[in-house]
C-alpha positions as CSV (number, residue, x, y, z in Angstrom):
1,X,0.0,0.0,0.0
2,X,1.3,3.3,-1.2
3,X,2.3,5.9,1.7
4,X,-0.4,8.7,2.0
5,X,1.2,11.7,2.5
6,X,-0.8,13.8,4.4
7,X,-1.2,10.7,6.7
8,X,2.2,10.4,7.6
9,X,2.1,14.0,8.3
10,X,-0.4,13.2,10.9
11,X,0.8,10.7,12.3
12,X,4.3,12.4,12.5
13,X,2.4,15.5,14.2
14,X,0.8,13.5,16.8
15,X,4.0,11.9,17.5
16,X,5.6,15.0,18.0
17,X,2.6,16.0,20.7
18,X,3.5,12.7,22.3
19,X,6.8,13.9,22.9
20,X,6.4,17.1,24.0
21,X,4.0,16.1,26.8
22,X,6.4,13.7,27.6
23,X,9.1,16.6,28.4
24,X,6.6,18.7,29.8
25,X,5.2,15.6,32.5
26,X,9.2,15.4,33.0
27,X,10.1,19.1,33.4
28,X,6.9,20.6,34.8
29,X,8.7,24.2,34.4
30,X,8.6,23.1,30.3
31,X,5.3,24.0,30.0
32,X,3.7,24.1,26.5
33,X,-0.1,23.8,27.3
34,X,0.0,20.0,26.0
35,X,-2.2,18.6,29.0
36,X,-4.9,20.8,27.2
37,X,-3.9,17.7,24.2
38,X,-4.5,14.9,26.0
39,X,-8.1,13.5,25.1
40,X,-6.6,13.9,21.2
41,X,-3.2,12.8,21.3
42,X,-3.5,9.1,21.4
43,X,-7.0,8.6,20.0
44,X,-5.8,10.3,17.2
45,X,-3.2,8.2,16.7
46,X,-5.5,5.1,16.8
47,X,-8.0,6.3,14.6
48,X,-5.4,7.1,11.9
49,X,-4.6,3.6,12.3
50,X,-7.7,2.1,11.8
51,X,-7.6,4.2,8.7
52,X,-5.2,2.6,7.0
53,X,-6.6,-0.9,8.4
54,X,-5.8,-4.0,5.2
55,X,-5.9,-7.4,4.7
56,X,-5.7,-6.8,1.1
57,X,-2.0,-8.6,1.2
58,X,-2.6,-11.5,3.5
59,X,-4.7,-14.2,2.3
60,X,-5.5,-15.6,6.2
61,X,-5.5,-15.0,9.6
62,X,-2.3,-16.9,10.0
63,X,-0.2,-14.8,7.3
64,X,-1.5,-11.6,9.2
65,X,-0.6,-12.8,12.7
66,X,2.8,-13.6,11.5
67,X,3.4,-9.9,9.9
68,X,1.8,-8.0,12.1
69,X,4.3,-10.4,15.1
70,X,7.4,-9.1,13.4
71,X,6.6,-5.6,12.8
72,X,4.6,-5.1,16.5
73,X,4.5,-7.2,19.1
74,X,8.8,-8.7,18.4
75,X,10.2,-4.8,18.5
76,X,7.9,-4.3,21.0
77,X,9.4,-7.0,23.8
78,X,13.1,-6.4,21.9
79,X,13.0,-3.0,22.6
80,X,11.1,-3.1,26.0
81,X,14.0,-5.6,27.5
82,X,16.9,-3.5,25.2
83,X,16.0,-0.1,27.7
84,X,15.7,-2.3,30.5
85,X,19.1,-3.7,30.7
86,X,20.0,0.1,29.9
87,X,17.7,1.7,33.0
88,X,20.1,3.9,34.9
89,X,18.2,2.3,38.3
90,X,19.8,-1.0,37.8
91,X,23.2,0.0,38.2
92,X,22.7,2.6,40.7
93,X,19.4,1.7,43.2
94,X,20.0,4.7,44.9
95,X,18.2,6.4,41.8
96,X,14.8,5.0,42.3
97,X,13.2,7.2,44.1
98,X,13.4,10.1,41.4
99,X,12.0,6.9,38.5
100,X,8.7,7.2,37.6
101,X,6.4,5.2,39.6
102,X,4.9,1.7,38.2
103,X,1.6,0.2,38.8
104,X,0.8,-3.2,37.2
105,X,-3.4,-4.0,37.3
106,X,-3.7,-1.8,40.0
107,X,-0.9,-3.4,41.7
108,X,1.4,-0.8,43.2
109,X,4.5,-3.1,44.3
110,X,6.9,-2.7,47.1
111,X,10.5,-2.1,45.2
112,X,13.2,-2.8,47.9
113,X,15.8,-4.4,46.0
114,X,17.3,-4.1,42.1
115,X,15.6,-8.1,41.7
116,X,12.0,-6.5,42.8
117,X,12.4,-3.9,40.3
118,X,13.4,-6.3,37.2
119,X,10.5,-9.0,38.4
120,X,8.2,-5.8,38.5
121,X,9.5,-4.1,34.7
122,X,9.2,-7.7,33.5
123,X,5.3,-7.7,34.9
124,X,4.6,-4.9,33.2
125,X,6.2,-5.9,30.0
126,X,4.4,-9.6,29.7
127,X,1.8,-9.1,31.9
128,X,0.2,-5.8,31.8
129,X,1.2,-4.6,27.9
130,X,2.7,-1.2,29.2
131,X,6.5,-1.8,28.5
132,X,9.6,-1.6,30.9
133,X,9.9,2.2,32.8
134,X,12.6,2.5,30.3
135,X,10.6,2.6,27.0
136,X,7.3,3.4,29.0
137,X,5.4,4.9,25.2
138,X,5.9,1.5,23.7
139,X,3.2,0.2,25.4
140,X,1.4,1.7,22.3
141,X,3.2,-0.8,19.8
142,X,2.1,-3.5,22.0
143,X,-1.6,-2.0,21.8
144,X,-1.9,-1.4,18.4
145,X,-0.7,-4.9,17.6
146,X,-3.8,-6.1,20.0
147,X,-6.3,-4.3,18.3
148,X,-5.2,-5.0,15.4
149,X,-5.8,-8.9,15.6
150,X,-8.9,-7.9,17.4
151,X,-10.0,-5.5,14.5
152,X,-9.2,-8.4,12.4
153,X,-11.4,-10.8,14.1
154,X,-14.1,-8.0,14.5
155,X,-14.4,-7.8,10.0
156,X,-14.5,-11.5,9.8
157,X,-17.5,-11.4,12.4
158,X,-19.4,-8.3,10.3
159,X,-18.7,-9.9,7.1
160,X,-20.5,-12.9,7.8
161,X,-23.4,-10.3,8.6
162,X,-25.8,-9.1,6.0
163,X,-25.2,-5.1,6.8
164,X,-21.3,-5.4,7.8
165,X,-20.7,-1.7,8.3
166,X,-23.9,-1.8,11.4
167,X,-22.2,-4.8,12.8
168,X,-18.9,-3.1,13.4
169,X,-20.3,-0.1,14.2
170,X,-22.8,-2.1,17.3
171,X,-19.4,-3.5,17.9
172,X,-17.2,-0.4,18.4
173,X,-20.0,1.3,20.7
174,X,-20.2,-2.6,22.7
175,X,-16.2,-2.4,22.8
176,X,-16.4,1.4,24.6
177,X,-18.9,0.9,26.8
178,X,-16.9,-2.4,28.2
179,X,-13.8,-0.4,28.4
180,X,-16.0,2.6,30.1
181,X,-17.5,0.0,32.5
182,X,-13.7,-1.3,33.4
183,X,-12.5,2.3,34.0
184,X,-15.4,3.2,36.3
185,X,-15.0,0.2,38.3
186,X,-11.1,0.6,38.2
187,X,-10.6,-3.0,36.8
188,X,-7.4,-3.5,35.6
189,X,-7.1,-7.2,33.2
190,X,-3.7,-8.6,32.0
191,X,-2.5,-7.5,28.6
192,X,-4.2,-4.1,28.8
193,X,-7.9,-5.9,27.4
194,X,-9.8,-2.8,29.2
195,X,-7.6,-0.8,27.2
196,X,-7.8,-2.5,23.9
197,X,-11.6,-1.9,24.3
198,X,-11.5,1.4,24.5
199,X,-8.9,1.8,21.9
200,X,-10.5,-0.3,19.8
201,X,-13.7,1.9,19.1
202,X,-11.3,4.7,18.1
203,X,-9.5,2.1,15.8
204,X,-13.0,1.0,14.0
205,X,-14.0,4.7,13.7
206,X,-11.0,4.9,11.6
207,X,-11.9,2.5,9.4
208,X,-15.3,3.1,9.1
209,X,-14.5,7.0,8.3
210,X,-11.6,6.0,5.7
211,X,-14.0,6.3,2.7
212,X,-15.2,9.2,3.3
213,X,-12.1,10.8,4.5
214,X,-10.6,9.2,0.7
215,X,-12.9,10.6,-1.3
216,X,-13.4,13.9,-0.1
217,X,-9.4,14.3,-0.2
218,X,-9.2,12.8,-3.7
219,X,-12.5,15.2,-4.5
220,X,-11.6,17.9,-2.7
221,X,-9.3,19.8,-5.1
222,X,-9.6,18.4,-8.3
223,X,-9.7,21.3,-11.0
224,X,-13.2,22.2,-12.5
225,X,-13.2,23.5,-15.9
226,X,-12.1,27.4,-16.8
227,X,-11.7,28.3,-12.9
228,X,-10.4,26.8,-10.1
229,X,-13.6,27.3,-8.1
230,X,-13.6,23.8,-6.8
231,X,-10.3,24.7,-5.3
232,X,-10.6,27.3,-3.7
233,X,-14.2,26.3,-2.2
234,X,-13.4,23.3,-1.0
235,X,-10.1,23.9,0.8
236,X,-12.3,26.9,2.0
237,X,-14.5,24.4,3.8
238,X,-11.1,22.1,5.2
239,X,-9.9,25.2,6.5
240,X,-13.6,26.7,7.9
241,X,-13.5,22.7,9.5
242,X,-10.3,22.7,11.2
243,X,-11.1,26.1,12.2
244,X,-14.5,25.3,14.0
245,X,-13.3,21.9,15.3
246,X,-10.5,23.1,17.5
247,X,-12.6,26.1,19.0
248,X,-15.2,23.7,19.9
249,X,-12.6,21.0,21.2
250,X,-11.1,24.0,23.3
251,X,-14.6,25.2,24.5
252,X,-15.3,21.8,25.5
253,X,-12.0,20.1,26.4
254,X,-11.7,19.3,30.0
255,X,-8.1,19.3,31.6
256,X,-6.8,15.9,33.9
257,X,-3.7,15.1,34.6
258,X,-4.7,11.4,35.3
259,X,-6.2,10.8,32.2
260,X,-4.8,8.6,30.4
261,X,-5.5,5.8,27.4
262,X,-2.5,4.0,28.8
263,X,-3.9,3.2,32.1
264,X,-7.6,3.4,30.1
265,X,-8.0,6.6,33.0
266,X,-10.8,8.3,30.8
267,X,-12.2,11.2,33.1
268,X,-15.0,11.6,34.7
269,X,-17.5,12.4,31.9
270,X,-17.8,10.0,28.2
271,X,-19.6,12.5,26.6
272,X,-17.0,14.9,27.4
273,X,-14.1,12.2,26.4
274,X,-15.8,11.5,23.0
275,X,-16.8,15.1,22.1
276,X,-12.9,16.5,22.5
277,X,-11.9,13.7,21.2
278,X,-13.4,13.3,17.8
279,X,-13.6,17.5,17.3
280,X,-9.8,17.2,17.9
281,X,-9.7,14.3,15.8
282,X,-11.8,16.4,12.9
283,X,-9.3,19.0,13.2
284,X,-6.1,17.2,12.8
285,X,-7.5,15.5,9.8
286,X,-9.2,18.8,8.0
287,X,-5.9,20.6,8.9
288,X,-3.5,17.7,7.0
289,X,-6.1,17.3,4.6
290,X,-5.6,21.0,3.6
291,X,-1.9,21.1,3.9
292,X,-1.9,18.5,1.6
293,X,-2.5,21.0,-0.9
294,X,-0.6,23.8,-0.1
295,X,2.1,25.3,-2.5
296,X,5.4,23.1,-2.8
297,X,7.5,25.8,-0.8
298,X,10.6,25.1,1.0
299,X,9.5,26.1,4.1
300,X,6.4,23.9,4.0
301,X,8.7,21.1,2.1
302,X,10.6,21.1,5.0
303,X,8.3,20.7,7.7
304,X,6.3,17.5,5.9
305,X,9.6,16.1,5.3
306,X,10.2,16.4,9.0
307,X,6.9,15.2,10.0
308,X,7.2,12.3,7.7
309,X,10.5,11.0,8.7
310,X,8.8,11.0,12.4
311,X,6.5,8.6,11.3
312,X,8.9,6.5,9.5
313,X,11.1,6.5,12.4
314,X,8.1,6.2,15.2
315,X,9.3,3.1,17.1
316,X,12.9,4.3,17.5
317,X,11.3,7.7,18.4
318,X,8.9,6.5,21.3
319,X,11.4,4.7,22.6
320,X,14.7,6.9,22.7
321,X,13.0,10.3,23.6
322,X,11.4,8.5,26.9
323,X,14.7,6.9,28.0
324,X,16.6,10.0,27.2
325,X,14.0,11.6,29.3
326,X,14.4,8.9,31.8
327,X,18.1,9.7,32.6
328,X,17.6,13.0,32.7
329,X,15.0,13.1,35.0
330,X,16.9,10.3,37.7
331,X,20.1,12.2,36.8
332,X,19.8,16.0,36.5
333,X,16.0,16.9,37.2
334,X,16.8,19.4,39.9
335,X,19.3,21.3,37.1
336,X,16.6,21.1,34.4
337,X,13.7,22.1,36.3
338,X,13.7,25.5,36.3
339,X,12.4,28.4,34.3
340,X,13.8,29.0,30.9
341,X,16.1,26.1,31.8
342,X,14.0,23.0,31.3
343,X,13.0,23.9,27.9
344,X,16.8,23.2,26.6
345,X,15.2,19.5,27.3
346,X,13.7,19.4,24.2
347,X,17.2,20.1,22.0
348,X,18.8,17.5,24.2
349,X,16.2,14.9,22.8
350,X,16.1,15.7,19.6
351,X,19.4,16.3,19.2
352,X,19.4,12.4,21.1
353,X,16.9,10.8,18.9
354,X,18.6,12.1,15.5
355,X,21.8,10.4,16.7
356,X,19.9,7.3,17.1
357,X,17.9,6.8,14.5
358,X,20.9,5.7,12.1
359,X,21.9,4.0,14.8
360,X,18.6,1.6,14.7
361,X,18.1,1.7,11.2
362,X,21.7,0.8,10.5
363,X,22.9,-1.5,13.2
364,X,19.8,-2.7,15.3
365,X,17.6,-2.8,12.5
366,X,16.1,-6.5,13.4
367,X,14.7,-4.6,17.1
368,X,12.8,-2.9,14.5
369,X,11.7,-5.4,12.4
370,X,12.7,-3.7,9.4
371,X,15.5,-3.8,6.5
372,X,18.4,-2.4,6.9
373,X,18.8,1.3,5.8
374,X,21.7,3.9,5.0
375,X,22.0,6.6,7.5
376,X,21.1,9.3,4.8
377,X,18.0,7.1,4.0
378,X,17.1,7.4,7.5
379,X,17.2,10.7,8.4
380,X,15.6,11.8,4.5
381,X,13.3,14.8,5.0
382,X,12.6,15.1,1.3
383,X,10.7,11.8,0.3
């Protein structure tokens, strides 16, 4: 399947989001306003993915399972154990206390010893689908290969079904409302399953909205004859869209700092949760959509490239900027911390995650899953 530019772009946005809260949660004196982000940040990132949902290239379940194992769930466990064996904690226990606290289905353990804390990274890894505290965002690979097979399972259900496109939409709503039920009654299961429930409406909205999404974008500014009034009216509408989206999203966007999709923490209102979440949703994808389709500048060409080289690069991104994080925050939090000071955070990773990427893509390119690529290829910003 071709790469969809505006997609990548997206996803590569969202990414970026993902880090900067992650500096910001780190640094508190960093701030950047991205808790205001959080009800859009990872839906988004589902939704796009059950967008570009296909079994187009794999004739069976089996073939599936087997792709979607290498590219997911393998990095996933490689990558968790990889930062574990390189957590600053387990050479120096003394650090602990400044890590960032673990909970495993609402089990918060007593860490006395460097054995408790590898039996407890190693819970959270197999057990509870949220990665070692060392690669702590990969517990979205580990997701997304969940819903995934479950998404699978879910078409093979609704195509047996005379109306296919009711049956996963009855199933999406079911999916939430278990996942809503778990959250209120704090039920944590092994493998993240409240999670995936949750995430998994999200996922199907994706796909059910990727025809529509398709055609309007293929429709949207295609030339009409003598004047480019098609143009010009509908990206008037994308822009009028994205626009009215993220005003109501920031009219009706509640603030928590314990929500989270992670621990399926979903605040205390699902209307609330839904509403910001597909506004903000609506307005990431009307603002790519029109981007798409502005002039081939270098200053735009650049920032696409960028964006799309994030989304190439997404596992080794999600996992490097937290660990770099990570030793920061057990190693120099009190120097970073302050004013003005904590926002040279976000150079240090970057600067961090672009040394690394050639690094994966070169060297450790079978963490990834992947082929083997040149360092150039890697960090390409023009493709």
């Amino acid at each position: 399947m071709a790469r969809i530019g505006w997609i990548d772009e997206f996803k590569g946005f969202v990414l970026l989001l993902v880090c900067l809260y992650h500096v910001e949660q780190s640094f508190p004196q960093a701030q950047m306003g991205m808790l205001h982000l959080s009800a859009l940040r990872m839906s988004a990132f589902f939704f796009i993915s059950g967008m570009l949902f296909s079994t187009r290239r794999f004739p069976d379940f089996k073939s599936y399972l087997v792709h979607k194992t290498r590219v997911l769930l393998v990095p996933y466990i490689l990558l968790s154990l990889l930062f574990l064996v390189l957590d600053p904690v387990l050479y120096n226990f003394d650090l602990f206390p400044r890590a960032p606290r673990m909970t495993v289905m609402n089990i918060k353990p007593e860490i006395a010893t460097v054995w408790d804390y590898i039996y407890w990274n190693l819970a959270k890894i197999f057990v509870a689908g949220k990665s070692s505290i060392g690669s702590g965002p990969l517990w979205f690979v580990f997701t997304l290969y969940s819903v995934s097979l479950l998404f699978y399972g879910v078409q093979k259900i609704a195509n047996h079904i005379k109306a296919p496109r009711t049956a996963t939409i009855i199933i999406a709503i079911a999916s939430l409302a278990g996942g809503w039920m778990l959250y209120k009654n704090q039920i944590r299961l092994p493998l993240g399953i409240e999670r995936d429930l949750t995430v998994l409406f999200f996922f199907a909205n994706g796909w059910l909205c990727k025809g529509a999404v398709n055609k309007f974008s293929m429709d949207c500014f295609v030339t009409r004859a003598r004047k480019n009034v098609g143009t010009l009216r509908n990206g008037t509408i994308l822009a009028a869209a994205a626009i009215l989206s993220f005003v109501i999203y920031a009219f009706i966007e509640i603030p928590d700092p314990n929500f989270s999709i992670m621990n399926n923490d979903l605040g205390k209102s699902l209307p609330v949760f839904l509403a910001s979440s597909f506004f903000g949703i609506a307005g990431l994808v009307a603002t790519f959509m029109f981007a798409d389709k502005l002039p081939d500048i270098a200053p735009i060409r650049i920032i696409k490239g960028i964006l799309r080289n994030i989304s190439r690069n997404a596992l080794v991104i999600l996992a490097v900027h937290w660990y770099i994080l990570l030793v920061m925050r057990l190693l120099f939090r009190e120097a970073f911390n302050k004013p003005g000071i904590a926002y040279i955070s976000i150079a240090i990773v970057a600067t961090g995650v672009i040394a690394a990427i050639p690094l994966f893509r070169c060297r450790l390119y079978k963490l990834l899953g992947k082929q083997p690529t040149s360092a150039r290829s890697a960090l390409n910003i023009q493709e």
